[in-house]
TORNU-273696 format. One record per residue (C-alpha): residue in one letter; x, y, z negated. Coordinates in steps of 0.001 Angstrom, whole numbers, plus 500000, padded with zeros to 6 digits. Example, Ala and Ser with C-alpha at 12.3 -4.5 7.8 and 13.67 -1.06 7.14 Angstrom:
2
A512300495500492200 S513670498940492860 
***
This chain:
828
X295405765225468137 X294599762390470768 X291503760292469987 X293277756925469482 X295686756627466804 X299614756525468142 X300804752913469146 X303395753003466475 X300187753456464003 X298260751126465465 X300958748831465319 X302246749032461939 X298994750022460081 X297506747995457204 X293705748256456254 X292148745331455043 X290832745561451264 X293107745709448772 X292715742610446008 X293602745285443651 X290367746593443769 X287653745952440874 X285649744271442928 X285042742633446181 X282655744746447292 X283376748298447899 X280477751152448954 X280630754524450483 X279426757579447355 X275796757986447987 X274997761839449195 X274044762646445730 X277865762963444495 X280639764647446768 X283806762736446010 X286801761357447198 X286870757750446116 X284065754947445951 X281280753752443751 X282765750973442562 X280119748892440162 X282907748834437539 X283400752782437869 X285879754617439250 X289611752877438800 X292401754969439661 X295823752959440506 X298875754672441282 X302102753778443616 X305487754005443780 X306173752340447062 X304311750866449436 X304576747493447824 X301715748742445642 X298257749430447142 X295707752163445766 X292141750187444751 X290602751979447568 X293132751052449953 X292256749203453284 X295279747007453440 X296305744046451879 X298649744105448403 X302389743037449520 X303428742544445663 X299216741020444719 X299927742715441678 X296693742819439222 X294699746052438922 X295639747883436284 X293696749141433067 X294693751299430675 X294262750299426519 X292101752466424808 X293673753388421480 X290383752003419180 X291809748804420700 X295307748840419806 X294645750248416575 X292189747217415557 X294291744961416778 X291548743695419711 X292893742755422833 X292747745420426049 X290711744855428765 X293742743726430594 X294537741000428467 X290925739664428760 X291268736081430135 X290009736337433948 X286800734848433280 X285967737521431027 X287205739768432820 X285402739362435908 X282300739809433418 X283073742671432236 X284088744794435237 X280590745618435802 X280410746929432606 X283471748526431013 X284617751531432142 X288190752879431381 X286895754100427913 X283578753241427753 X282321752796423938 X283271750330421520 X280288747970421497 X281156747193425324 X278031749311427069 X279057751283430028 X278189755136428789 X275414756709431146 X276629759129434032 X277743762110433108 X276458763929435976 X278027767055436809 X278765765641440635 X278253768668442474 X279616770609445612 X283510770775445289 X283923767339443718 X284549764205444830 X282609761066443220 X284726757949442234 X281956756505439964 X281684757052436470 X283922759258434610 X286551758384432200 X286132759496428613 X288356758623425433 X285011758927423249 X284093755889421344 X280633754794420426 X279896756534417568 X279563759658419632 X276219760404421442 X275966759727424763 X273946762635425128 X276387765122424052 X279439763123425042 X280889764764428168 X284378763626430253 X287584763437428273 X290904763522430252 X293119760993430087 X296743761562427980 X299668759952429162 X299988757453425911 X296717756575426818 X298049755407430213 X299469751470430702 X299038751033434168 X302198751223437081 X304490754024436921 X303298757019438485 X304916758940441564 X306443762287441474 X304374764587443809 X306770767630443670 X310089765377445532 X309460764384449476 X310594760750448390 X308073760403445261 X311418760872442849 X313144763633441020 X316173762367442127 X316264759466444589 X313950758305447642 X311542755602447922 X313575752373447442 X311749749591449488 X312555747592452364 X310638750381454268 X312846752677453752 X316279751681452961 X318553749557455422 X318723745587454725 X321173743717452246 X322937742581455448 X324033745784455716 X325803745435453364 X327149741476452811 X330928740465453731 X334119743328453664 X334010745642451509 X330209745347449963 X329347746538446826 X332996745616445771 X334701747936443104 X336241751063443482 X340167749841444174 X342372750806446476 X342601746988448528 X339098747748449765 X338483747437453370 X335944749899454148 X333426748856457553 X332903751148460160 X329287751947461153 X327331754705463507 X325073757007460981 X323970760260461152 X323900762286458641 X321160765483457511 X321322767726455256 X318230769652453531 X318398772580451829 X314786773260450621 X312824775712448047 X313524773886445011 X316641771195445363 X318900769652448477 X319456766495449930 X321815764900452030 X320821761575453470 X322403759267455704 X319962757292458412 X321216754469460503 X319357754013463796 X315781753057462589 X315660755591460102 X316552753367457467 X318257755672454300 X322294754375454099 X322615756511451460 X321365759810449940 X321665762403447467 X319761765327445809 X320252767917443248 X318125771260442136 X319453774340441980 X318114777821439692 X315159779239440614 X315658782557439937 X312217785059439272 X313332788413438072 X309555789842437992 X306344788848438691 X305670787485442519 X309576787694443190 X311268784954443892 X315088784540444412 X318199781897444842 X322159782731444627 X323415781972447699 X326461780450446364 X324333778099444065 X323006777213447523 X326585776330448652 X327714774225445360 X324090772493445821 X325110772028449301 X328931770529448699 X327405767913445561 X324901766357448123 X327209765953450786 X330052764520448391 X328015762684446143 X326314760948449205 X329620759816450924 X331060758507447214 X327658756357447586 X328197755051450741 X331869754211450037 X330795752166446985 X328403750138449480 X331107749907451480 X331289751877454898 X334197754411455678 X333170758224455553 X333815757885459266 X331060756095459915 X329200759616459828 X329237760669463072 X327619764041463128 X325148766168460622 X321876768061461164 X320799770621459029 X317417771857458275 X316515774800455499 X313904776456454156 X312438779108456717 X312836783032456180 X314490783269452764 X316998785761453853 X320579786037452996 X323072788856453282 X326907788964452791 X330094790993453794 X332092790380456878 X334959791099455521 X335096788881451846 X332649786296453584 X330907786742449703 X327216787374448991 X326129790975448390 X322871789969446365 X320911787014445725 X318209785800448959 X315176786878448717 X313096783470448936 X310327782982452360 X307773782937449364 X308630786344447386 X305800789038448237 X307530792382446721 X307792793704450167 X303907794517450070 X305097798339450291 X307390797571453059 X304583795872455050 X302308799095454325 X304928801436455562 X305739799492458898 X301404799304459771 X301177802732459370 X304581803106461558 X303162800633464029 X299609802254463870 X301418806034464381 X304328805537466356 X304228802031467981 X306627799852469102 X308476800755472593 X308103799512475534 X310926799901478258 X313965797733479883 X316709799953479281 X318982798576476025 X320152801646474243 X322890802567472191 X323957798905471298 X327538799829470119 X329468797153468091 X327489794430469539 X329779791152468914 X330286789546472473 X328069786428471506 X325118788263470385 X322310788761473279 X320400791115473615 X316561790904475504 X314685793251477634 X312416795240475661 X310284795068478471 X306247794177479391 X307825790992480156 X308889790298476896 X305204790000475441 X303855786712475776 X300413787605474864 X299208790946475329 X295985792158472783 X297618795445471342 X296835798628472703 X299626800064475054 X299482803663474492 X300795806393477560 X302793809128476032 X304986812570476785 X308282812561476091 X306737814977472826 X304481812218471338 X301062813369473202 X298910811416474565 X298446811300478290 X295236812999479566 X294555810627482329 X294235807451480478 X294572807755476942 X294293803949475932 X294878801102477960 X293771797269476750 X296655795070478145 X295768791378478555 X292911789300478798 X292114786147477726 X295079783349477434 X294902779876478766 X293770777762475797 X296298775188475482 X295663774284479008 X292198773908479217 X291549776873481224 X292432778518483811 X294721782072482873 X292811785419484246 X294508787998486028 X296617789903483422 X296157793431484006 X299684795163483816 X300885798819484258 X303440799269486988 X305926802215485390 X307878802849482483 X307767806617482803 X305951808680484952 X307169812190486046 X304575814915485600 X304629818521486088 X303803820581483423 X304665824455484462 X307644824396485637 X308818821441483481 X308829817977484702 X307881815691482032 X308421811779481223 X305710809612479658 X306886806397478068 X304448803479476693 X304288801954473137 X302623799089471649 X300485800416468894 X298010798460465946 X298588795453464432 X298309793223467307 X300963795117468709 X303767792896467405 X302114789648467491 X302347790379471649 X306256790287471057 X306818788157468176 X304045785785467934 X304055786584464441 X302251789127462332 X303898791603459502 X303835789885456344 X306213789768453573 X306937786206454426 X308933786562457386 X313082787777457157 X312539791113458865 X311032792857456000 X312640791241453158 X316420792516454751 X314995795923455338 X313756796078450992 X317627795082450850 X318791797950452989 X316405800191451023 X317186798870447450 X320234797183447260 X323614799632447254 X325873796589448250 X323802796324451034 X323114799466452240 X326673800885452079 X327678796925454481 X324918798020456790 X326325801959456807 X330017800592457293 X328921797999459871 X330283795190457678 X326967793554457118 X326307790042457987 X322456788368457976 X321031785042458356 X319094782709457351 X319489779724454948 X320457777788458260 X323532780771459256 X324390781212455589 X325509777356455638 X327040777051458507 X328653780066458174 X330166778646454794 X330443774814456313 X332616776582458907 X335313778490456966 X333288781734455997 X335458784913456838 X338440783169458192 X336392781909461929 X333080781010460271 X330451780808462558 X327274783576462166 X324489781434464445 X321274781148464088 X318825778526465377 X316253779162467500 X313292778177465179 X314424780017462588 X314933782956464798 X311134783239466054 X310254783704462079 X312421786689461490 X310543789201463667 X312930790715465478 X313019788450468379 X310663788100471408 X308593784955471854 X309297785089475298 X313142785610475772 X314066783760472547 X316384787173472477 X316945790060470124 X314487792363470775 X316092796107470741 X312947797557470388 X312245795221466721 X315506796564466015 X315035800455466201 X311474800198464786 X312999798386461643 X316178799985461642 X318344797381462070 X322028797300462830 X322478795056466655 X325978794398464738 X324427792484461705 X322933789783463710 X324207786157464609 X324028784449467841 X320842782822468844 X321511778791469330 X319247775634470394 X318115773076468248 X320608770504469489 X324055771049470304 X327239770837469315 X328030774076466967 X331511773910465621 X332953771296462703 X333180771293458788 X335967773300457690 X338754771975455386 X337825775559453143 X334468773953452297 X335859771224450446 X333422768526451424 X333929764740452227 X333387765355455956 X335961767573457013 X335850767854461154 X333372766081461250 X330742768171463518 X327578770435462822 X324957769183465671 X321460769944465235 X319893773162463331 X316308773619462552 X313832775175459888 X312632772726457796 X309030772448458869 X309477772152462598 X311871769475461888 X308989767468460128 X306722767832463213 X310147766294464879 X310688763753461993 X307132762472462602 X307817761990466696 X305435764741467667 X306715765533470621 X304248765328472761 X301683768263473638 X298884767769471396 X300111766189468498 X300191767705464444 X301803766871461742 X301056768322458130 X304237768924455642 X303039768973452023 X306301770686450401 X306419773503447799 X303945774712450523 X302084772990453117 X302741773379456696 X299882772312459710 X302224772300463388 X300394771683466700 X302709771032469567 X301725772656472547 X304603772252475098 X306228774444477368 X303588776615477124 X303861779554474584 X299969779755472977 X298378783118471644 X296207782024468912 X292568783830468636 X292082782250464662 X294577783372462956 X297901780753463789 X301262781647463987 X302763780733467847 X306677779505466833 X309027777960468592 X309259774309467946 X312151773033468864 X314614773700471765 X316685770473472669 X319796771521473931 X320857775150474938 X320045774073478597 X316701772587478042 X313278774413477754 X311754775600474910 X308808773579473063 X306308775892471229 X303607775113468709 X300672776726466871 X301568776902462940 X299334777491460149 X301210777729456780 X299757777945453295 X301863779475450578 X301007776854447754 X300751772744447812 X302796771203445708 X304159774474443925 X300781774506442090 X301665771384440945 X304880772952439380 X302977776035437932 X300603773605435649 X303599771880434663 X306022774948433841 X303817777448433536 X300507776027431914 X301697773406430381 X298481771506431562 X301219768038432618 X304521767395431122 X305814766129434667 X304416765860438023 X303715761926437887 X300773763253435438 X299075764347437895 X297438761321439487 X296816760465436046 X294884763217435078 X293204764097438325 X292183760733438584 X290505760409435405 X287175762175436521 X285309761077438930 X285142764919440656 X286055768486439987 X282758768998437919 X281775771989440401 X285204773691440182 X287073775087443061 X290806776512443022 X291753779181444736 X295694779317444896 X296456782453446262 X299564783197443619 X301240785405446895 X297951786096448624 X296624784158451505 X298486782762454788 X296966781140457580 X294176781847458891 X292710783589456474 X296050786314456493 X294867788288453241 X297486789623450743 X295194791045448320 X294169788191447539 X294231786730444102 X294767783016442573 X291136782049441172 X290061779386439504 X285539779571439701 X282645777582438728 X284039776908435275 X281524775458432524 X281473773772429132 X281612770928431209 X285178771696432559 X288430769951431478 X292329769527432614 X291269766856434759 X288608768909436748 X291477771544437281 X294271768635438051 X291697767788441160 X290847771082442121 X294521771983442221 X294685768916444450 X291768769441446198 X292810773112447148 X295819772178449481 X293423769152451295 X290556772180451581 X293158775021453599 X294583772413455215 X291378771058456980 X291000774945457594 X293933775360459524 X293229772308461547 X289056773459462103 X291134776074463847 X293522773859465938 X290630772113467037 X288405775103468042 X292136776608470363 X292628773044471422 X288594771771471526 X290102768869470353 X289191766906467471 X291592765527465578 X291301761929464990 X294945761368462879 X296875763252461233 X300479762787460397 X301815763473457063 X304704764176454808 X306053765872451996 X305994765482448104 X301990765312447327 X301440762864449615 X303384760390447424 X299683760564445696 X297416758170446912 X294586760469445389 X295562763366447430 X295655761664450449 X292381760391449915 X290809763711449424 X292755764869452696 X290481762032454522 X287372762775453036 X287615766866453019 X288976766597456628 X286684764079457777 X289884762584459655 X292715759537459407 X296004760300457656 X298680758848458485 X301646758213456202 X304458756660456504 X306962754709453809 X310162757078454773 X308737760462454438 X311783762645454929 X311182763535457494 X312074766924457025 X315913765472456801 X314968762828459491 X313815765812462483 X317267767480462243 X318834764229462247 X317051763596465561 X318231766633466995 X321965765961465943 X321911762436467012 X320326763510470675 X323015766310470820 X325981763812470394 X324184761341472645 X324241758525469783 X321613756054469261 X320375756288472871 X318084758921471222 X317292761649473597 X314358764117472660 X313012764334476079 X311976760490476175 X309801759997472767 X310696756442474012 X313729755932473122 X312179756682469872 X310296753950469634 X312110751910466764 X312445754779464150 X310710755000460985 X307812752729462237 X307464750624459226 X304886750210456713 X302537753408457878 X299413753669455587 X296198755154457111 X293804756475454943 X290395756657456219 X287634759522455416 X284773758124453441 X282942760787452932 X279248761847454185 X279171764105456729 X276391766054454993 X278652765853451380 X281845767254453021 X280042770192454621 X278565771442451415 X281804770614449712 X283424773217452107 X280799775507451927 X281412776014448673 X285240775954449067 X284296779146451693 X282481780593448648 X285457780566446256 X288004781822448905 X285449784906449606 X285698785663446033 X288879785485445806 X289909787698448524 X290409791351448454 X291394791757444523 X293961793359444536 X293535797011445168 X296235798557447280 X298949800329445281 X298490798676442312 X301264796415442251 X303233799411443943 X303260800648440867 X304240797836438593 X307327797625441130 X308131800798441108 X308785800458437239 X310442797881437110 X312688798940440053 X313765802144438377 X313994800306435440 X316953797849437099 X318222800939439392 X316373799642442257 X315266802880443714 X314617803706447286 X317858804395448807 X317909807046451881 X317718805360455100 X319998806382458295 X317629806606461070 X318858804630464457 
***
């Protein structure tokens, strides 16, 4: 969030024009068209990459490969037999540039503007359209663009970190040099007179929403070798979303053996792996017996919103009832040794806004001070001093009442309530609720929780668990990060809360023990069957606080934006653990080393980025892969006034609204694929420059650069519109895993190799600094405000569809229809 861009951006940057644009001469869009490209007197040219060897035509850096720009053939021209504009000789072409548009008629004249460029879109020049010249341009409106139409550069996928299905970026950016791999052993075949080389990698492995990854990094970051494979997304009824957990183990095993037969064939020993991080998808929640060490149902994904009811039921609890307040840990019988347990304490609230409530022993409300406002207003991020917190001295307080003498005890009550504990609001994304539906719906569960043979975790303890030799000594440990997103820990103590626990009815029994980031954990087991046996398990973290590690922000003050299946806006704020007054999660970022302090961040998290993407493809039918989309969305020069809503699960961050409803507005005769291609792009760049408008106003800081990862941004398009919606500098790197690369960090700095060492960014100074691309806004000031005014416009309609209990009742059908039905609770 600093005003000057990081040295290792500064360094490493490129942003001189591109040759690959279609002319020399490149000019900002006038105020009259919102868009997010250029006016470009040849119209608007969109070019697509697969690596960084390849520049986009609006690019500010030079072309590495100087390939040509390229034009795709209009099929009037094939079909007669006429050459394509890109087989013009170049002194005809540089003639016609200024003329021809993508598919402008067949007599040569550029077709007039289409118009259309209004609020919500942004202009590129003139729009692309298939019509020939026979058609009038007065009723002639755009045409997407079809893939056989397209015979420019392959296209990147925007739905795989790497911009591939299957494989990662392969340039000298990202993978480690030929010398690597030149003298014993290299790329020799498979026989059993190899000499394998020794080496010092680290290894990661990534279990996300939709596939895994193992990847091997040297000490630059550079990928040794890598592997990925999907696994069944399973979605039972509409808005659930679920994964077996053993799919989640096979997934797991393929990567990890796949990647080592890979590295073998390039010739470096398995031992070369010194250690493995792993980093996982956040709150999908897992359950299995103690005693088989087998799943008792499939995980209920971080994304599945069937727990609406649940939610309901626990704000009315909170709102009635509360959540206690004392110090004394009751019954906590059958407690493994290794679990802690926190206070339940005043001291465990890090931010105090609920209302503490004084009440008898009978549930009445004290006479003498019926409702008192704990807390005032938090240091912002530093910037100002902290006021006197106003705190009430006793626990109980003996009065007389006849004869009687009676105790008063406080509660947190409201909403607010246990965001003062957990940082963290009730939702149906976070693990607490979805393992309490379990317990309520699921016999296998219910009767483990009963007989006290219930184990829970997330993706992150399900793993290691099975990495570790599941019933026979597996390990059942959570890490920290994923911990602060369950809601049954406090902020403050990084402990089990016992208080969370009663108020949810939770078992102290089914929990695993609360571990750092980075430290040595345990080894692979010989059970698991993998290539690494003993080798050991040394850095844990959820997936998108190991991006904001990946991209080196580790510093107070710095962001990083993760555009996965979601998209994911982290602020680092230091030591210091930061009540948000927008609407931002407060999470534990990472903790380096079970002796080291804490580092928290702000967190905004929207639901859908690149799963959009995937619903179009699968689900509309609007792209037959996720390459299309540049294509497409690039084929108009703006969203023709359209805006896209994607609230398929409701809203996150900051606008925290589950009622409401995907929506797709300001559709006209006008509208085609291509205007819904951008505003499906569009919609991630538009909530995340809402999550960061609310960074900036807790951290009055404006943010100048923005680091970024994740699947979309292997669109050039995208990243574009990020600039111009934002109004800020994005900067991406070549490697973007760095989702694999932040718990690879944390492994490496636990076993001490590398010199890597979390607490000196430093001796980070060599990794992953190659080939970072900054794209710059350029965008009106004046265009970008009434673009998100109008963005505001469609989220306001969009909220507040759904009508509580409706989808209550839909569930409720189709749970008695599958024997789902509410099971009776035991109250603890």
């Amino acid at each position: 969030m600093s005003r000057q861009p990081p040295v290792d951006l500064q360094m490493s940057s490129m942003k001189n024009p591109s040759p690959l644009a279609t002319s020399q001469t490149t000019t900002p869009v006038s105020s009259a068209g919102v868009g997010g490209g250029f006016n470009q007197s040849g119209g608007f040219t969109p070019v697509f990459e697969t690596s960084p060897q390849v520049s986009p035509a609006n690019s500010r850096r030079p072309s590495i490969s100087g390939i040509q720009a390229p034009v795709p053939r209009r099929l009037s021209e094939v079909a007669s037999g006429r050459p394509s504009f890109s087989q013009q000789p170049p002194q005809q072409q540089q003639g016609m540039q200024r003329q021809l548009s993508y598919f402008s008629g067949g007599d040569g004249n550029a077709p007039p503007p289409t118009g259309g460029s209004v609020a919500g879109g942004f202009s590129g020049g003139a729009s692309l359209s298939r019509r020939g010249s026979t058609a009038s341009h007065m009723s002639s409106g755009p045409r997407p663009i079809q893939r056989h139409d397209y015979s420019g550069p392959t296209t990147p996928s925007l739905l795989s970190r790497a911009g591939s299905p299957t494989l990662p970026l392969g340039n000298d950016h990202t993978q480690a040099p030929r010398a690597y791999f030149e003298g014993a052993g290299g790329f020799s075949g498979l026989d059993g007179n190899r000499e394998l080389r020794q080496g010092q990698f680290i290894g990661s492995l990534d279990c996300g929403t939709t596939s895994t990854r193992f990847i091997v990094f040297d000490k630059r970051a550079k990928i040794i070798a890598e592997h990925q494979t999907e696994f069944e997304q399973i979605l039972p009824h509409a808005g659930w979303h679920e994964h077996d957990p053993e799919a989640l183990v096979e997934a797991m095993t393929e990567c990890v053996n796949k990647a080592v037969e890979k590295l073998e064939w390039m010739g470096w020993s398995r031992k070369s792996i010194k250690g493995i991080g792993i980093t996982n998808q956040r709150e999908t929640t897992v359950c299995w017996s103690r005693s088989t060490g087998k799943p008792l149902c499939n995980a209920i994904v971080w994304d599945d919103s069937r727990t609406l009811g649940v939610v309901r039921e626990y704000e009315k609890k909170l709102e009635e009832e509360g959540l206690d307040i004392d110090d004394e840990e009751e019954d906590l019988h059958g407690v493994p040794e290794d679990v802690e347990i926190g206070t339940g304490g005043e001291d465990a609230a890090f931010g105090e806004k609920g209302d503490v409530v004084v009440e008898t022993e009978d549930g009445q409300k004290k006479e003498d001070g019926l409702v008192e406002k704990v807390g005032q207003k938090l240091e912002n991020l530093g910037l100002a001093e902290n006021e006197s917190k106003t705190k009430t001295e006793e626990k109980t307080i003996p009065q007389t009442n006849g004869d009687a003498s009676v105790h008063v005890h406080k509660k947190r009550k409201g909403k607010e309530g246990i965001v003062d504990v957990t940082g963290i609001p009730l939702s149906t994304y976070f693990s607490a609720i979805k393992l309490r539906w379990m317990l309520d719906h699921n016999r296998d569960v219910h009767k483990a929780h009963e007989d006290d043979d219930l184990m829970f975790g997330t993706v992150d303890t399900w793993l290691v668990y099975a990495l570790t030799g599941r019933e026979q000594g597996g390990l059942h440990i959570m890490d920290v990060t994923n911990a602060s997103r369950t809601l049954l820990i406090s902020l403050k103590t990084l402990q089990w809360h016992p208080p969370l626990l009663r108020f949810f009815g939770i078992r102290p029994s089914v929990l695993p023990k609360i571990v750092s980031s980075s430290e040595i954990y345990g080894t692979i087991s010989e059970r698991c069957e993998t290539a690494l046996t003993t080798v050991p398990i040394a850095g844990i973290v959820g997936d998108q606080q190991a991006a904001l590690v990946g991209n080196k922000c580790l510093r107070k003050g710095e962001a990083k934006c993760t555009y996965g299946t979601g998209a994911f806006v982290l602020f680092n704020t230091g030591e210091e653990c930061v009540r948000s007054n927008y609407g931002l999660i407060s999470t534990v970022a990472f903790q380096a080393g079970p002796d080291a302090k804490p580092i928290y961040a702000l967190e905004g998290s929207i639901a859908v980025a690149g799963s959009a993407i995937k619903w179009l493809r699968d689900q509309i039918n609007l792209i037959e892969e996720s390459s299309d989309m540049d294509i497409l969305a690039g084929s108009v020069a703006d969203t023709g006034g359209v805006y896209f809503v994607t609230a398929f699960s409701g809203l996150l961050a900051p606008y925290w609204d589950r009622e409401a409803s995907g929506t797709i507005i300001g559709l006209t005769s006008y509208t085609t694929s291509a205007h819904i291609a951008r505003a499906t792009l569009e919609a991630v760049c538009f909530q995340s420059r809402a999550v960061l408008d609310v960074i900036e106003k807790e951290s009055d800081t404006k943010c100048e650069t923005l680091k970024v990862d994740g699947g979309v941004t292997n669109s050039d398009l995208a990243m574009q519109l990020q600039a111009n919606i934002g109004g800020f500098n994005v900067a991406r790197p070549a490697m973007r895993e760095s989702t694999a690369l932040g718990s690879a960090l944390l492994a490496a700095s636990a076993l001490k190799l590398f010199g890597w060492d979390l607490s000196k960014p430093e001796t980070l100074a060599d990794v992953n600094t190659a080939g970072v691309h900054i794209f710059e806004p350029e965008l009106p000031e004046k265009d970008r405000r009434k673009a998100i005014r109008g963005w505001e416009r469609a989220v306001d309609r969009a909220r507040k569809w759904h009508e509580e209990g409706d989808e209550e009742e839909e569930e409720e059908r189709y749970e008695e229809e599958r024997g789902l039905s509410r099971l009776p609770s035991r109250e603890h």
